[in-house]
N, C-alpha and C positions, 0 to 999 in steps of 0.2 A: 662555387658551383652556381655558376650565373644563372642555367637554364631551370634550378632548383627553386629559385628567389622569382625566376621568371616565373611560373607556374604556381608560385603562391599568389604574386598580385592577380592572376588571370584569375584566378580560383575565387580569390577576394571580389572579383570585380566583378563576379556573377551570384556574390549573393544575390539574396532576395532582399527586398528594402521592407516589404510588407509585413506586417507583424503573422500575420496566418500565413504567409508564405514561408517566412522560416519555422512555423511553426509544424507545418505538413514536410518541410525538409529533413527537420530533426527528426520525425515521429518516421519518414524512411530507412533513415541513416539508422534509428535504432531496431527499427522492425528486421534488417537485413544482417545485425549483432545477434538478435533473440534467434534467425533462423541457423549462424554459425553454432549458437547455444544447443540449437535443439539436436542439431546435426553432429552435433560434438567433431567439431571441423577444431584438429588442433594447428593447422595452418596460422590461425587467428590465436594462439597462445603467445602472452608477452604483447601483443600488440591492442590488447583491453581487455579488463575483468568483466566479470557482471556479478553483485552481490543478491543476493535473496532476501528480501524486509522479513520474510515472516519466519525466518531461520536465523537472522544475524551473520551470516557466512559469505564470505564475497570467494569467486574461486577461477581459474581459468576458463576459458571455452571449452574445454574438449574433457571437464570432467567426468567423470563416468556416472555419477550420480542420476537420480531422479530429474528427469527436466521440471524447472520449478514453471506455475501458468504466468505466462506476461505480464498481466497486471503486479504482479510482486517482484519482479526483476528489474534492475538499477543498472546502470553500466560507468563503467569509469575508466578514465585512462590508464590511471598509474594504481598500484597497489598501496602507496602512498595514501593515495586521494579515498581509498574504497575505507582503510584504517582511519583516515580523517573523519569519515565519517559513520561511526564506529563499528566499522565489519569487522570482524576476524577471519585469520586464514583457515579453509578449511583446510581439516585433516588428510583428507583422501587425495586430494589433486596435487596440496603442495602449491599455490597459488606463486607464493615468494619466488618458489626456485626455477620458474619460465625460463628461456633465453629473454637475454633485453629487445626491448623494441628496436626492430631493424632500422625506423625513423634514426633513430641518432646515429647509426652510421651514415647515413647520405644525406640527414638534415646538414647545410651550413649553416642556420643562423644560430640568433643565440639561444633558443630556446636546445635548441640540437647541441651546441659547443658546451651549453651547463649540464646537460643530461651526464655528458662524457665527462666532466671535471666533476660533477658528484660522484660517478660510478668510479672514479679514481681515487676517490676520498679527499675531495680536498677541502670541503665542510669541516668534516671531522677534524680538519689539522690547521685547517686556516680561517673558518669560519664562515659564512656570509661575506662578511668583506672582502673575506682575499676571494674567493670565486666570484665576487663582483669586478676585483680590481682583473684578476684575470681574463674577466671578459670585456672591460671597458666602458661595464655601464654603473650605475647608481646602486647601492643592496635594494633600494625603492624597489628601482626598476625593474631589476632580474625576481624581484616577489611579485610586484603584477605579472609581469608577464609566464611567469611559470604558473600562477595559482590561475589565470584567466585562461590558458590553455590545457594543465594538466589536472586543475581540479586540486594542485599543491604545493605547497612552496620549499625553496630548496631546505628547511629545517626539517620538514616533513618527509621531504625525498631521502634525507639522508638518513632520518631515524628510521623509515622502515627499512633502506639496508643495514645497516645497524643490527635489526633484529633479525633480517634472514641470513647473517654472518654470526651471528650470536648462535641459534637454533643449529648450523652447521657444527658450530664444538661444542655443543652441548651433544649432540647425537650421534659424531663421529669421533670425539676423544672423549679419554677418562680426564681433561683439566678439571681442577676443582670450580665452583662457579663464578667464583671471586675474578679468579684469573680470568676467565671466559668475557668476565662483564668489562674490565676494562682492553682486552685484545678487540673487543668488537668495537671499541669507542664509545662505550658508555663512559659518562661521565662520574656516574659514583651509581654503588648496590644496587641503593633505591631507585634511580631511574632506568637500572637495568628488569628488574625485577618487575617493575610497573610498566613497560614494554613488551614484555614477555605475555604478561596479564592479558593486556590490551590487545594485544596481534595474534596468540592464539590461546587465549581465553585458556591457560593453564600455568603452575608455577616453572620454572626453570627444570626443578628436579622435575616434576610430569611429565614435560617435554621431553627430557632425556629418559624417562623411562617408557615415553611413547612411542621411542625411534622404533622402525623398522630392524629385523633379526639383524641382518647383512650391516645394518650401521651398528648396532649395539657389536657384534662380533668386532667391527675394525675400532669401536673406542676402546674394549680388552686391548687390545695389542698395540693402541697407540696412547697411553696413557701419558707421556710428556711430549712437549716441542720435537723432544730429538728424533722421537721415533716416526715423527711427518705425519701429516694430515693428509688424508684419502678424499677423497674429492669425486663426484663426478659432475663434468664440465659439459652440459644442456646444449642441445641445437634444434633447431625445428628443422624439421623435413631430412632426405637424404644429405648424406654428407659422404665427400669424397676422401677420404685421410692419404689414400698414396700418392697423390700428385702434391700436396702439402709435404708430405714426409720427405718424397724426394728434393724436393727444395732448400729442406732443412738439413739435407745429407751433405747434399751439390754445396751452401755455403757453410757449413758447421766451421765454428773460429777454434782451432784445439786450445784447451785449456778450459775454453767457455761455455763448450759445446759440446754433446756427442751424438752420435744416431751409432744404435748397437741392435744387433738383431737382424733378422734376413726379413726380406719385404712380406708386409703382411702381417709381422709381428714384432715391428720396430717396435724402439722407443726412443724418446728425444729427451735431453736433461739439457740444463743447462742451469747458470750460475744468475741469482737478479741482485742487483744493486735496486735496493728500495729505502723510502723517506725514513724508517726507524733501524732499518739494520738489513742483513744481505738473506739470502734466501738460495735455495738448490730445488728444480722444481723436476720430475719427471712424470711422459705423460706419453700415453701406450696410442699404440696405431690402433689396433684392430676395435672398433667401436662398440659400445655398449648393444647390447641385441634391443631394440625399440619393442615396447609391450602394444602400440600402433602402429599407423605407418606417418605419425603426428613427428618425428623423431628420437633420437638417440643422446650416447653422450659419451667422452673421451673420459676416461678413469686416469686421473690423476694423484702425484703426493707429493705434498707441500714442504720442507724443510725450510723453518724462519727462525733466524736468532731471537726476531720481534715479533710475538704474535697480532700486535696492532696492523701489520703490514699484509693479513689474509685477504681482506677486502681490496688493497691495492695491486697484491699477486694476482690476486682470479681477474681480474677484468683486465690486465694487462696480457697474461693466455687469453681468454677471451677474444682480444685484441689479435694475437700473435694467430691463430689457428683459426680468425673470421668467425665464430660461433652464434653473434646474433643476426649474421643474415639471413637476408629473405629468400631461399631458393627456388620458393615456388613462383614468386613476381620477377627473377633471374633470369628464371629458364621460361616463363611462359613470354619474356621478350626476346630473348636471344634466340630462345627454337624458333619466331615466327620467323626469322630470316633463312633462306634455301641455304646458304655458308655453314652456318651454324647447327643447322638443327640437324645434321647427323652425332655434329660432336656432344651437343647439348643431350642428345637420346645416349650418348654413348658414356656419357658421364653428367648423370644428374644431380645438380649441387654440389659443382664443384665450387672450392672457393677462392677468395682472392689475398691469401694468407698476408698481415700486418705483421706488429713486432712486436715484442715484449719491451724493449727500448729504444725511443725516438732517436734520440741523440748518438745513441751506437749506430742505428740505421744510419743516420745520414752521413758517417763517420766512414761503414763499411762500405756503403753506396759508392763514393768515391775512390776512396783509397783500393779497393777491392781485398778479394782474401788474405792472399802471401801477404800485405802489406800489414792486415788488419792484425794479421797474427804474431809479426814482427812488433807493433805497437801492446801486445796484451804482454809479450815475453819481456818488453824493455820498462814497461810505465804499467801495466796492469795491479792492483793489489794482488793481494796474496792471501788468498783463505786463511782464516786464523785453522780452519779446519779442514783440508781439503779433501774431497770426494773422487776416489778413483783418479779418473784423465781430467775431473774438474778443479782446477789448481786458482783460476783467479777469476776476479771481476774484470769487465772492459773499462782500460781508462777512460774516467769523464774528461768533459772536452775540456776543462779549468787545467784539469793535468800536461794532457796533451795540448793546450795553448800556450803555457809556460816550457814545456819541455822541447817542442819542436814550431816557433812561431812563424818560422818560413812557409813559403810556397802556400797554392791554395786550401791543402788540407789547415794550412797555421791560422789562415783568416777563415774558413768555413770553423774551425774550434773555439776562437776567440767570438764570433758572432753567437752563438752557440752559450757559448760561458756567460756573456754578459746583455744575452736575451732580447738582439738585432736581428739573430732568427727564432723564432720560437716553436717549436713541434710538440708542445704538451698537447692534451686530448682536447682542449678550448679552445684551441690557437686556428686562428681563421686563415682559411685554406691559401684564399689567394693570395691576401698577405703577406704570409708563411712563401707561397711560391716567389712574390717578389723579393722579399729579402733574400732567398737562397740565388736568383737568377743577377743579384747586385754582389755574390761574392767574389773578387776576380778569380777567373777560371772555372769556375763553376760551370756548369752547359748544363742544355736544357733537359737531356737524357737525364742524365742525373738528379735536376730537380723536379722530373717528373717522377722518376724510381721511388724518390723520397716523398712527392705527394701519396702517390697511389701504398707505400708499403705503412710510414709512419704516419700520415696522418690519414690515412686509411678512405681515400674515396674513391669511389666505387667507380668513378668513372673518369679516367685519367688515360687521357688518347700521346703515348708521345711521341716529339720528332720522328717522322719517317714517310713511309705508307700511307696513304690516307686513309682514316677509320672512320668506316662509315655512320654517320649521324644515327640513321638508323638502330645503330646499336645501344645509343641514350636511352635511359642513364647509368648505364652497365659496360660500359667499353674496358674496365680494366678486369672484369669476368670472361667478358671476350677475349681480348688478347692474350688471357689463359688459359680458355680452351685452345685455341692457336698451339698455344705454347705447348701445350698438353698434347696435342695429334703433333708435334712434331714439325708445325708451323713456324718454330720461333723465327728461324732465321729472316724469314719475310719483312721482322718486324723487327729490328734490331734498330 
């Protein structure tokens, strides 16, 4: 996203050089944080904390709490950063369980592409190094630069999701805490236990007997793996679930897939291939009722052969169903346009649904349905366990490059398997575009579908119609209101 990068150097390029001039900048920038604070504007939730010195307590924007006076209030980026320095989360708000900063969906650079590969967990499995080697730079490097813009480094980032994945089965299932410490990616008891401490200032058991009525009831009834973890999956602002849902019907892969239930009270399952073992996820249409008008949340249940792979499940739904966008900076650019802003009024927050899997996307992208389906029935695995009409996983592309290496689907799987196209959550866009548009046969349609669905940006205009600039940096929001009034064909 060129005009992304563009828009940072311009931004850069009007700092202030003067030391009192950035210093009357910052003291703006924060004065206009403490007035979101005051205003308990949960718009601003997930997009920066602000901690209280004279309480120890760092908490989102739009907590309902007492407004703490200015002089005692801190702000920080990440919740990361506010624990670094040694806040804990408060009780009431729930700090940890925000949606993510919409910044990493439409950041390109690296700071935006490591956001995304730690929320995927790849710390936790591969370290520092390997999220450095995936991003191309030095572990040096990717430490300054995240501790110099977020306030924290990726050890930091990844420990306190760590602990708001931890607090989630401690509050939603009966596992024992052992089990709990190492699903979340602690490392051993004691660092589990000393994170718990730390982040909210209570022991494990505490926590678990501090949950909420509604979470203590569904750990009773989900006391192992098998019986699934209940979830609810966080969005800020309105959210539109039936234009999502239809989409999910429109492509559903049988075997992998289902949409059951009449509109309005769908549900969608489906089958995930993840780094410790497979997973059955289902996740209801009709939205949680919002206690503001800050947002809501999609009630979900987790089935993992591996519980380490929680943390990789949620953020890849997350991903599939758009959860941490922004729909209020969406629609306040889309509605200024005469086109748009009937449909923008007519559905607000709508979004611009991703995948649960990169490599499947780009798979189905091409190939299209009937084919996609003919590939799960011939090369698919096979649930050791299967669920209903959910019978298998989608073949990875290693399979399906060995089993059918002809024609362009053989070489889009082969590129794929041996990582000449790359669409994990760090994998840089355009990059990513050019290697799909060198596969023979490949077109541009196609590796546009595949930017905009799998690697999820926000603004992907393709082959056809011209889309008007204007609608930067939001054009694949647009083309889904389009799509949504019935536009589509315009834009095929």
């Amino acid at each position: 996203m060129e005009h992304v990068r563009e828009r940072a150097r311009h931004e850069a390029a009007e700092q202030p050089h003067e030391p009192h001039e950035r210093h009357e900048r910052h003291e703006r920038h924060e004065d206009s944080r403490y007035e979101a604070v005051r205003s308990r504007d949960a718009r601003f939730d997930g997009a920066f904390f602000f901690a209280v010195e004279t309480t120890g307590i760092y908490c989102r924007p739009s907590c309902p709490a007492v407004t703490p006076k200015r002089r005692n209030v801190r702000f920080f980026a990440t919740a990361a950063a506010a624990q670094g320095s040694g806040f804990r989360a408060c009780r009431r708000c729930r700090p940890d369980a925000v949606p993510g900063s919409a910044d990493w969906n439409v950041r390109a650079d690296v700071v935006g592409r490591a956001m995304r590969l730690i929320g995927d967990g790849v710390v936790d499995r591969e370290g520092v190094a390997g999220l450095a080697g995936r991003l191309g730079y030095s572990a040096r490097q990717v430490q300054r630069q995240l501790t110099a813009e977020l306030g924290a480094g990726p050890v930091a980032l990844a420990r306190a999701q760590r602990a708001h994945t931890a607090r989630v089965l401690l509050q939603t299932t009966g596992l024992p805490v052992t089990e709990i410490a190492f699903a979340a990616g602690f490392a051993s008891v004691r660092q589990f236990n000393d994170t718990i401490r730390a982040v909210y200032a209570a022991t494990p058991s505490a926590l678990r007997a501090a949950a909420p009525a509604r979470d203590r009831a569904a750990a009773r009834r989900a006391a192992t793996p098998s019986a699934g973890i209940p979830l609810r999956l966080a969005h800020r602002g309105p959210y539109q679930p039936g234009p999502v849902f239809d989409l999910l019907q429109r492509e559903a892969v049988t075997g992998v897939e289902e949409v059951s239930g009449p509109p309005g009270r769908r549900v969608y399952r489906r089958t995930l291939r993840l780094p410790y073992g497979t997973g059955i996820v289902a996740v209801d249409e009709r939205p949680g009722a919002p206690r503001t008008s800050g947002g809501g949340w999609l009630d979900a249940r987790l089935h993992l052969t591996d519980l380490r792979d929680l943390t990789t499940s949620v953020q890849r739904l997350r991903r599939l169903f758009d959860l941490d966008a922004d729909p209020y900076a969406v629609d306040e650019r889309l509605g200024a346009d005469p086109r748009l802003a009937p449909l923008v009024a007519a559905r607000p927050g709508l979004r611009s649904p991703g995948t649960a899997d990169p490599d499947e996307l780009a798979v189905r992208a091409l190939a299209g349905r009937t084919e996609a389906e003919r590939l799960v029935r011939r090369y698919g695995k096979r649930l050791d366990t299967p669920c209903g009409t959910l019978t298998h996983l989608f073949p990875g592309p290693a399979v399906l490059a060995g089993a059918e290496p002809d024609g362009t689907l053989g070489a889009l799987t082969a590129a794929l398997a041996d990582g000449a196209v790359r669409l994990d959550p760090g994998a840089d866009r355009e990059d990513a575009e050019r290697a799909l548009l060198a596969v023979p046969g490949l077109d541009a349609r196609t590796a546009a579908a595949v930017r905009t669905r799998a690697l999820g940006d926000p603004d992907v205009a393709p082959p056809g119609p011209a889309v008007p600039d204007t609608w930067r940096p939001w054009r694949s929001y647009a083309l889904n209101h389009l799509r949504a009034a019935g536009e589509r064909e315009q834009h095929r």
